[in-house]
VOGU-3710 file (C-alpha; in Angstrom, 3 decimals, decimal comma):
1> xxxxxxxxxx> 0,000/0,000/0,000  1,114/3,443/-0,798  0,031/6,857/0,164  1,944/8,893/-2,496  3,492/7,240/-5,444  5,626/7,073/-8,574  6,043/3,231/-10,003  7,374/2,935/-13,490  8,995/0,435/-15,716  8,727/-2,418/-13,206
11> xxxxxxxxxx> 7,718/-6,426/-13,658  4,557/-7,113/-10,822  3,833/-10,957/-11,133  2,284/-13,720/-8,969  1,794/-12,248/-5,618  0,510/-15,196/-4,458  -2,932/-14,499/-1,944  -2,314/-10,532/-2,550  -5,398/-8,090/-3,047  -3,353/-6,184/-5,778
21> xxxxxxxxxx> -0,144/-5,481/-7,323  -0,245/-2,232/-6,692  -2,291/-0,409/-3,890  -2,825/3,607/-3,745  -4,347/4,007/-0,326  -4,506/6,888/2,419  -5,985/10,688/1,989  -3,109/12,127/-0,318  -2,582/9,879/-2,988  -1,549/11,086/-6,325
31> xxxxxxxxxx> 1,665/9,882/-8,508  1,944/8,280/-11,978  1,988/4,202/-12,474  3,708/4,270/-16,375  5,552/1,586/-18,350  4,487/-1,707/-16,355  3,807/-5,096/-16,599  1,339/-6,361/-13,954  0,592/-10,451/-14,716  -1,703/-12,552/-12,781
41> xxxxxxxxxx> -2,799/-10,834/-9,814  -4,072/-14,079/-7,822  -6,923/-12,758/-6,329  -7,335/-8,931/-7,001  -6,977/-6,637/-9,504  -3,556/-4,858/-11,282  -4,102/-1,568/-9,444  -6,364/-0,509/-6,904  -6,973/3,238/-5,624  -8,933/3,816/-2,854
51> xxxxxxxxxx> -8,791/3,493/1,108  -11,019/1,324/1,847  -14,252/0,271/0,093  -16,512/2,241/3,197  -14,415/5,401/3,086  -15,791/8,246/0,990  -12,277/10,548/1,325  -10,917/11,910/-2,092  -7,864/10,416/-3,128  -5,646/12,429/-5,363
61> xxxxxxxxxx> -5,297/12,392/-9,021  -3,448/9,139/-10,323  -2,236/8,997/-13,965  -2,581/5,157/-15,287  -0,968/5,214/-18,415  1,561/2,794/-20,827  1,430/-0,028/-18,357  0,265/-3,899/-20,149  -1,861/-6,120/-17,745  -1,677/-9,761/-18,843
71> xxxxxxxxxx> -3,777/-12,598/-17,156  -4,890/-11,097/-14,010  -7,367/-13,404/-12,537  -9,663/-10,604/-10,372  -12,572/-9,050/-11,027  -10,827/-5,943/-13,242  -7,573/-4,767/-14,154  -8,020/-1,175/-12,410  -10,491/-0,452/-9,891  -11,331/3,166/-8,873
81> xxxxxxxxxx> -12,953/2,505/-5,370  -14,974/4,335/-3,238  -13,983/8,509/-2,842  -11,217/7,759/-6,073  -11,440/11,074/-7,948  -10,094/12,857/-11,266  -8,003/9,620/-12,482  -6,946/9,145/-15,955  -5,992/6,206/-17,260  -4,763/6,021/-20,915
91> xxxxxxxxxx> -3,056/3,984/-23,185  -2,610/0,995/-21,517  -2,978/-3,071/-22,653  -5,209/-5,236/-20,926  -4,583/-9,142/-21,904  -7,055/-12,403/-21,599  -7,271/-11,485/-17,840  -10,582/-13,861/-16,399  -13,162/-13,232/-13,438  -13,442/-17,112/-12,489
101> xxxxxxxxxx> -13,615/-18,531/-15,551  -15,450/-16,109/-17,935  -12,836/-13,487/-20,211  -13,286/-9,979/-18,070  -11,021/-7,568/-20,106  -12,363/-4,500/-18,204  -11,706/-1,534/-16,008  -13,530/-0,718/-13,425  -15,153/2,706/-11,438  -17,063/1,865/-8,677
111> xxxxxxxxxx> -17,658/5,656/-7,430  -16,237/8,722/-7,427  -16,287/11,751/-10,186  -14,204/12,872/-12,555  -12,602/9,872/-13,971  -11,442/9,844/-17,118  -10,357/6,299/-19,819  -9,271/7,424/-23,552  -6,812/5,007/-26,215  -6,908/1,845/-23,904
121> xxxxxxxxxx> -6,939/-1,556/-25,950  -8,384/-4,727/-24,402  -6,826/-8,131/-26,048  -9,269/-10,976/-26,225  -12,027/-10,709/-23,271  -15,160/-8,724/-22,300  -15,472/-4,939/-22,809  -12,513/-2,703/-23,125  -14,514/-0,420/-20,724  -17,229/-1,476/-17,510
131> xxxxxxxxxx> -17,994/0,819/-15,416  -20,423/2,953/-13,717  -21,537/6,251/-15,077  -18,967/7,927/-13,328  -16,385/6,756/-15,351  -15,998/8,550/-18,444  -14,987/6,937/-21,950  -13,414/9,990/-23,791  -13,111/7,551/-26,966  -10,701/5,309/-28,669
141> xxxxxxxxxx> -10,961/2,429/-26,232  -10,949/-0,788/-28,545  -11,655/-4,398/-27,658  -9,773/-6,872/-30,538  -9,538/-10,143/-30,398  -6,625/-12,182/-31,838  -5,775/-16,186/-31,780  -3,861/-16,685/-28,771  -1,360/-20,514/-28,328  -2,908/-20,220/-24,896
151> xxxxxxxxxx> -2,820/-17,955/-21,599  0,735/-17,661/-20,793  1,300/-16,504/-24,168  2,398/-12,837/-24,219  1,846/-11,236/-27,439  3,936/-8,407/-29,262  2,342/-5,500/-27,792  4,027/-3,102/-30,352  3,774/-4,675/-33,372  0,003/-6,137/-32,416
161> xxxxxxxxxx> -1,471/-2,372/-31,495  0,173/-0,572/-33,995  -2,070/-2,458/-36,466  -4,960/-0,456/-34,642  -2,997/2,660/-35,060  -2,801/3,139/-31,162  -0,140/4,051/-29,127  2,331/0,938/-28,202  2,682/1,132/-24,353  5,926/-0,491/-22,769
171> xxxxxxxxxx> 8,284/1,345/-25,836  9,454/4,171/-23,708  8,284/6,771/-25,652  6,183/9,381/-23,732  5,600/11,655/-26,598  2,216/13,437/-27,630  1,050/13,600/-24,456  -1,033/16,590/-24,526  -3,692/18,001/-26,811  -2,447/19,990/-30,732
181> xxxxxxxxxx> -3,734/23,206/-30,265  -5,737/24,107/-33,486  -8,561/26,731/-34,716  -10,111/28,798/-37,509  -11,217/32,345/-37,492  -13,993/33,882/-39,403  -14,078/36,329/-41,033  -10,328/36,567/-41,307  -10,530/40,243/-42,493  -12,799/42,764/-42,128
191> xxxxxxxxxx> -13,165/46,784/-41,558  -13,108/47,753/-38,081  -14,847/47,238/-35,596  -14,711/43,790/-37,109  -16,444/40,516/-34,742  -14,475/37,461/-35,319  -15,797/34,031/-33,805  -12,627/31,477/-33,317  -13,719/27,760/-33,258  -11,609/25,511/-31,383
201> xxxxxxxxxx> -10,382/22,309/-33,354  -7,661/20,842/-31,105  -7,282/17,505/-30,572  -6,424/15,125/-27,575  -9,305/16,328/-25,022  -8,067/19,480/-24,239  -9,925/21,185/-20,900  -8,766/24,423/-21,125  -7,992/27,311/-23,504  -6,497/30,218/-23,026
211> xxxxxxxxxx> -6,999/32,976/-25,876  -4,617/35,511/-26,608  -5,958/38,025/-29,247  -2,574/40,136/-29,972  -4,306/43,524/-28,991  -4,456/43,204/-25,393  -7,711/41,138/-25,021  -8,077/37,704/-23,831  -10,211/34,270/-23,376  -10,490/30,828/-21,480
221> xxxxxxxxxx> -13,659/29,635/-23,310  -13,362/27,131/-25,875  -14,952/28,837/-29,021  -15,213/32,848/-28,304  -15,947/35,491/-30,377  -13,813/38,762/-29,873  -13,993/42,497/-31,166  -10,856/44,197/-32,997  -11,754/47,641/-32,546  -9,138/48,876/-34,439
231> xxxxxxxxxx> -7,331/48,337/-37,720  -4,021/46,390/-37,364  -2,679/43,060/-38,351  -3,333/41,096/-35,210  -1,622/37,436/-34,549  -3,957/35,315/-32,159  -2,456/32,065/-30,307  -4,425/29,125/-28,586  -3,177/27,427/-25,959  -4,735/24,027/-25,311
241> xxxxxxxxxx> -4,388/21,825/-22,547  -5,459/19,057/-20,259  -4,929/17,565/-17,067  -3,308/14,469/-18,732  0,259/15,373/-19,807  2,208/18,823/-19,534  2,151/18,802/-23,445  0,929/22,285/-24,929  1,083/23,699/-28,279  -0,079/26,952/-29,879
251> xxxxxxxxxx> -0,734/28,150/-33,523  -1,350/31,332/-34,946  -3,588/33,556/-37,419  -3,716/36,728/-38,945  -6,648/38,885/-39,040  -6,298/42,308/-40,884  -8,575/44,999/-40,047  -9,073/47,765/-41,856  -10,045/51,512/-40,587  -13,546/52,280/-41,213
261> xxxxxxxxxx> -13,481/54,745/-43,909  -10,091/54,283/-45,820  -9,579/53,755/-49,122  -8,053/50,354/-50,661  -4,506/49,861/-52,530  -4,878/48,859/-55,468  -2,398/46,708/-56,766  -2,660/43,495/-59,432  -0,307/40,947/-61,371  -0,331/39,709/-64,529
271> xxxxxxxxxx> 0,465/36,734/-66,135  2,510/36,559/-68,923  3,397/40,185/-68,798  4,780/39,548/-72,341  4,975/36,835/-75,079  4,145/36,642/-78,696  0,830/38,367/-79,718  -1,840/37,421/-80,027  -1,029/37,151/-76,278  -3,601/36,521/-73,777
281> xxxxxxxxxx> -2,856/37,643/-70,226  -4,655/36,506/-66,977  -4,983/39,901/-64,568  -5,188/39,246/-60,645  -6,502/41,868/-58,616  -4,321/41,759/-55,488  -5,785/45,101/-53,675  -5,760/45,571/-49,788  -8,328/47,692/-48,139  -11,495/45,616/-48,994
291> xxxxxxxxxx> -12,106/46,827/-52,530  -15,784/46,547/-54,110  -15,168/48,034/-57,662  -12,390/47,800/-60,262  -11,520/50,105/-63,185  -9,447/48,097/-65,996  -7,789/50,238/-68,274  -5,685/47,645/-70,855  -4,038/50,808/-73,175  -4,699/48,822/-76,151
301> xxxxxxxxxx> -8,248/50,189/-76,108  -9,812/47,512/-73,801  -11,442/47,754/-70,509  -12,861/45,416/-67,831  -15,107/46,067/-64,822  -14,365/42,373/-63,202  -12,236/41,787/-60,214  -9,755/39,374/-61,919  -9,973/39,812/-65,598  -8,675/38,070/-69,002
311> xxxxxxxxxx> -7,587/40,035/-71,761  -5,955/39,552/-75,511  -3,684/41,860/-77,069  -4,001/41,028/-80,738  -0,915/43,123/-82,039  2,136/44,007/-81,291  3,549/46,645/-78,766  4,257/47,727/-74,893  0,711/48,680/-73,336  -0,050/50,569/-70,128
321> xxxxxxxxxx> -2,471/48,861/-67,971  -3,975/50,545/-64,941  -6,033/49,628/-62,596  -8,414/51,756/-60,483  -10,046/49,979/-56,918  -12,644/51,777/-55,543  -14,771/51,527/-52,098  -17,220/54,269/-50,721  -14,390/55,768/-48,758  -12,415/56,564/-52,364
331> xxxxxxxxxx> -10,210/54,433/-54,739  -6,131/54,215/-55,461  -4,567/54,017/-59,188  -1,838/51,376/-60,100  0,038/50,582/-63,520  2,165/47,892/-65,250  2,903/47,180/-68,832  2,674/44,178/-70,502  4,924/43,504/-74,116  3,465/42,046/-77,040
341> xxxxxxxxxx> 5,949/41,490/-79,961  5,269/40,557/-83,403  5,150/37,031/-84,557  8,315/35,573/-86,713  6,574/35,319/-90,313  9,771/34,620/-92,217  13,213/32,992/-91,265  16,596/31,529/-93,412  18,315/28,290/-91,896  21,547/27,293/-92,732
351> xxxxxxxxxx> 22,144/23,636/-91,996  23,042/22,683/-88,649  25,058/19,354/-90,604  25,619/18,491/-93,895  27,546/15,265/-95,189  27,209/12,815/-98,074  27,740/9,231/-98,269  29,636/6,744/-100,907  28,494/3,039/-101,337  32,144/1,764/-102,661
361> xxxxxxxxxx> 33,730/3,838/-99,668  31,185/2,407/-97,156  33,031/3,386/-93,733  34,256/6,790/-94,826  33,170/9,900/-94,018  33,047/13,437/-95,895  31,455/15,741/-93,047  34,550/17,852/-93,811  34,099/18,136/-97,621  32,887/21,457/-98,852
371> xxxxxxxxxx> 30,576/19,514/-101,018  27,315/17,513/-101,427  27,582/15,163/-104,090  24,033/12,889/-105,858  24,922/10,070/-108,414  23,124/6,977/-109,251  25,411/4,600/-111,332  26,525/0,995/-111,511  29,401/2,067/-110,494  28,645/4,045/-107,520
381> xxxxxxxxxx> 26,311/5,618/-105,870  26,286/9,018/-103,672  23,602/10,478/-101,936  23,834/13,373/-99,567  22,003/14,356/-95,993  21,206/17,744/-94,684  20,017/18,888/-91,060  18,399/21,993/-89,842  17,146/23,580/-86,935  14,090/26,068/-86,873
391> xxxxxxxxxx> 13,776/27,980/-83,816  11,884/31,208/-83,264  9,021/30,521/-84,808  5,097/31,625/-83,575  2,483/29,491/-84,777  2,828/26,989/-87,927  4,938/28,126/-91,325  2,680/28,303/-94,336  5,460/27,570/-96,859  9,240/26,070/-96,703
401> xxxxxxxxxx> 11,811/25,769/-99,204  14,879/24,065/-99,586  18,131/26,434/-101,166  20,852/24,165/-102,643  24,148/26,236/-104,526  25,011/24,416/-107,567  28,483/23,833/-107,963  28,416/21,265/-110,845  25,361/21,166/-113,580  22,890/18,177/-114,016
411> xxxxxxxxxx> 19,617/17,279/-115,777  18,354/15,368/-112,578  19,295/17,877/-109,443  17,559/15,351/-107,163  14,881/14,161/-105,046  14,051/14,847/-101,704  12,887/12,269/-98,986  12,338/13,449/-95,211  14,793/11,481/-92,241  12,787/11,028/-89,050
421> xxxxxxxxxx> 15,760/10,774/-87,012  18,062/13,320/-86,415  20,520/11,806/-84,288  23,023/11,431/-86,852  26,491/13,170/-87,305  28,001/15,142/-89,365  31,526/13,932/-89,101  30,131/9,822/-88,104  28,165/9,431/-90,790  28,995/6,801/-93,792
431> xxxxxxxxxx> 27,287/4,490/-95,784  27,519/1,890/-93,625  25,495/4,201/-90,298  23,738/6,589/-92,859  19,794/7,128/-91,370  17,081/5,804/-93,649  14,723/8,536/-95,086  10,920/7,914/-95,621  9,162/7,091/-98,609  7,553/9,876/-100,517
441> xxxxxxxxxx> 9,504/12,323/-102,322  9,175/15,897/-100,939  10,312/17,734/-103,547  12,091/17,546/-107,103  14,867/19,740/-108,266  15,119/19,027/-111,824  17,652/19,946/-114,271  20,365/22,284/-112,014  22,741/24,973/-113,871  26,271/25,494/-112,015
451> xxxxxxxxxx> 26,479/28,834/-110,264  22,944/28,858/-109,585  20,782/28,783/-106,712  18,002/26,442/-107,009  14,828/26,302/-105,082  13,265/22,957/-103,917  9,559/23,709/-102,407  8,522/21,232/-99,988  5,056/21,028/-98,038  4,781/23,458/-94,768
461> xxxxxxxxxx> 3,862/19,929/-92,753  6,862/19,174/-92,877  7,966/21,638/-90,426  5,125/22,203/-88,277  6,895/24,272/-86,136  10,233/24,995/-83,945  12,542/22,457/-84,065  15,490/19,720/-86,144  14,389/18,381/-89,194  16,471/16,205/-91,566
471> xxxxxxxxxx> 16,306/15,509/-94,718  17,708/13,096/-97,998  18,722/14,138/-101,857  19,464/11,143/-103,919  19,190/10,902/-108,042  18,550/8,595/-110,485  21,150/9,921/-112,905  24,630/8,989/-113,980  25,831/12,507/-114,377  26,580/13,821/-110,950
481> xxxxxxxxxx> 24,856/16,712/-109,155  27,043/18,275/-107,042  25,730/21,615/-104,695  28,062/23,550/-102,199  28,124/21,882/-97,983  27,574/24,141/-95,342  31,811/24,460/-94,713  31,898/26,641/-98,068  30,721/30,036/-98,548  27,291/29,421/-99,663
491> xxxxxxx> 25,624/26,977/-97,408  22,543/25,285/-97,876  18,950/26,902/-96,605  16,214/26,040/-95,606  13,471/28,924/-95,934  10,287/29,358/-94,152  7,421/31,627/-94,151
//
């Protein structure tokens, strides 16, 4: 029997003919019993708190909490006896103990106020929870009920309740003892005097609140409503707590006020404030000061009268845009500009690589010749491979041509096929690693003149837009066609429009 008590991380077992394995008796009381394993109590119960069953004196609080009771043969695991007051009990196992011969998982209150069970998990048995209405179940008490190999078996406790998502008593870890502290405000802005009501969302049975409003006033109710009389960016904390750990936390909010009678501040972004027109920008009215109207000015001509307005600016050029927020008490004026430029409608590419390939020389390579050479002969046969690359571009070309300088005549100045893969090199490629190219001529040169440019049109899809594009010439004539590379002074070019 003790009076006043601490007992933690201890082993209880077989107290043969004992009442209990542990015993809070006497008028003070109080303590913590953590982190225990009580087994078979013989005849009694785990713990017992109380003087005497006749005696109606108050004994202090006693935190139950973390310990596992396995197999105690009594009538409960805890009993709260006569005059036992404010107890909580928490988090703790109780395992296949019996009363005679029927499972009696429990935990008793037989009188008293103020008692107080949350998070307690009973393993195989009766209710996690039997008591009188005194006791209070504060929620996530769970009864499961798992094979056992009989009832000396102790079970994992740690592995087996974290399955449950509860806490795993007998680990040590004392953590998250208290309640989170949580809330909203509403409104969270407002012109003064401005009425907020905070609503208190904490978790982990918090009992008390203490409200500080970050302009002097104050509250220990759980969900008040304050007045912020005057304008100011205020930062409000909530402090939760209970009786059952020393764990507190606070969070915080902002609630702007604004004077009674001022005007807002206008101010906005836009998004993209410049791009290729036609270039439509998304305006986001960002104005403090509780704004009711807008005034949209776009200098192109357009005007809006939304709060967060869309607009397209169909031609090119830097354009003033203002915005004007207005409440009863007056209005503010703010500008940006936003950049349209004009869309690319023509551009000249010179090849990125250029190279042409010999069937009797299979493995070399002429990257570095200043030359593209087409032949088709029994012989031999050349046929030559061009890449570009088209960047700057808005929108799809209409029209692309292919610019070839003719360096030696031919009647047959080639045909050409599009590569789909551009991963080829200028200074790797031979006959042997040359790409394929796609069936379907693109264009036809026909008969070439030396010191000439000739024009090859192909079809705008084949450049649908930015980026490389390679392509094939090959001939079916004996009499070579030969056109300057891009390492001479008049590359090749690729046009579009």
């Amino acid at each position: 029997r003790l009076d006043h008590l601490n007992v933690h991380d201890t082993y209880r077992s077989n107290l043969v003919n004992q009442d209990h394995l542990i015993y809070v008796g006497g008028a003070a009381g109080g303590g913590v019993i953590e982190r225990n394993l009580l087994n078979r109590s013989e005849n009694g119960r785990g713990v017992k708190i109380g003087p005497t069953t006749t005696s109606t004196t108050p004994i202090g609080s006693v935190t139950i909490r973390y310990n596992t009771f396995f197999g105690n043969l009594g009538p409960s695991n805890i009993q709260l006896s006569h005059g036992a007051c404010d107890n909580p009990i928490y988090r703790n196992i109780m395992v296949r103990s019996y009363s005679s011969s029927t499972p009696n998982v429990t935990a008793f209150n037989l009188n008293g106020s103020g008692n107080q069970a949350w998070d307690n998990v009973g393993w195989e048995g009766g209710s996690v929870i039997q008591s009188s209405s005194n006791l209070q179940d504060m929620g996530g008490n769970i009864k499961v009920d798992p094979m056992f190999d009989g009832p000396e078996t102790l079970l994992p406790m740690n592995e087996a309740t974290a399955a449950y998502g509860r806490y795993a008593p007998g680990d040590g870890d004392t953590t998250d003892l208290g309640p989170t502290a949580s809330f909203t405000a509403t409104p969270g802005s407002g012109e003064a005097p401005l009425v907020v009501a905070f609503t208190d969302t904490s978790t982990g049975v918090p009992v008390s609140w203490a409200w500080d409003f970050g302009d002097g006033g104050s509250a220990s109710v759980q969900h008040p409503s304050h007045t912020f009389a005057t304008a100011g960016t205020f930062v409000v904390q909530l402090t939760a707590g209970n009786a059952f750990g020393s764990s507190t936390s606070s969070v915080t909010v902002t609630v702007t006020v604004v004077a009674a009678g001022s005007a807002p501040v206008a101010s906005f972004t836009a998004s993209p404030s410049s791009g290729t027109a036609p270039l439509v920008v998304a305006f986001t009215d960002t104005s403090t000061g509780v704004p009711v109207s807008w005034a949209w000015d776009f200098g192109d001509g357009g005007s809006a009268s939304v709060q967060h307005p869309s607009h397209t600016f169909a031609t090119a050029g830097t354009f003033v845009v203002q915005l004007t927020a207005g409440n009863a008490f007056g209005e503010s004026t703010i500008t940006t500009t936003v950049t349209a430029s004009a869309p690319v409608l023509s551009a000249s590419f010179v090849s990125l690589a250029d190279t042409y390939v010999k069937n009797t020389q299979a493995t070399k390579n002429y990257g570095r010749a200043s030359d593209l050479r087409l032949r088709q002969a029994s012989s031999s046969i050349l046929r030559s491979y061009l890449k570009f690359s088209v960047t700057g571009l808005s929108g799809s070309p209409t029209s692309v041509t292919l610019g070839l300088w003719v360096t030696d005549r031919s009647p047959d100045g080639g045909t050409v096929f599009l590569v789909s893969d551009s991963t080829w090199g200028e200074l790797t490629t031979t006959w042997a690693t040359a790409p394929t190219y796609q069936p379907g001529a693109l264009g036809v040169a026909g008969r070439v003149t030396s010191g000439t440019y000739v024009e090859i049109v192909l079809p705008a899809s084949v450049v649908p837009g930015n980026g490389t594009y390679s392509f094939a010439l090959t001939t079916t004539s004996s009499d070579s066609a030969v056109f300057a590379s891009r390492e001479s002074s008049t590359p090749p070019v690729l046009m579009v429009s």
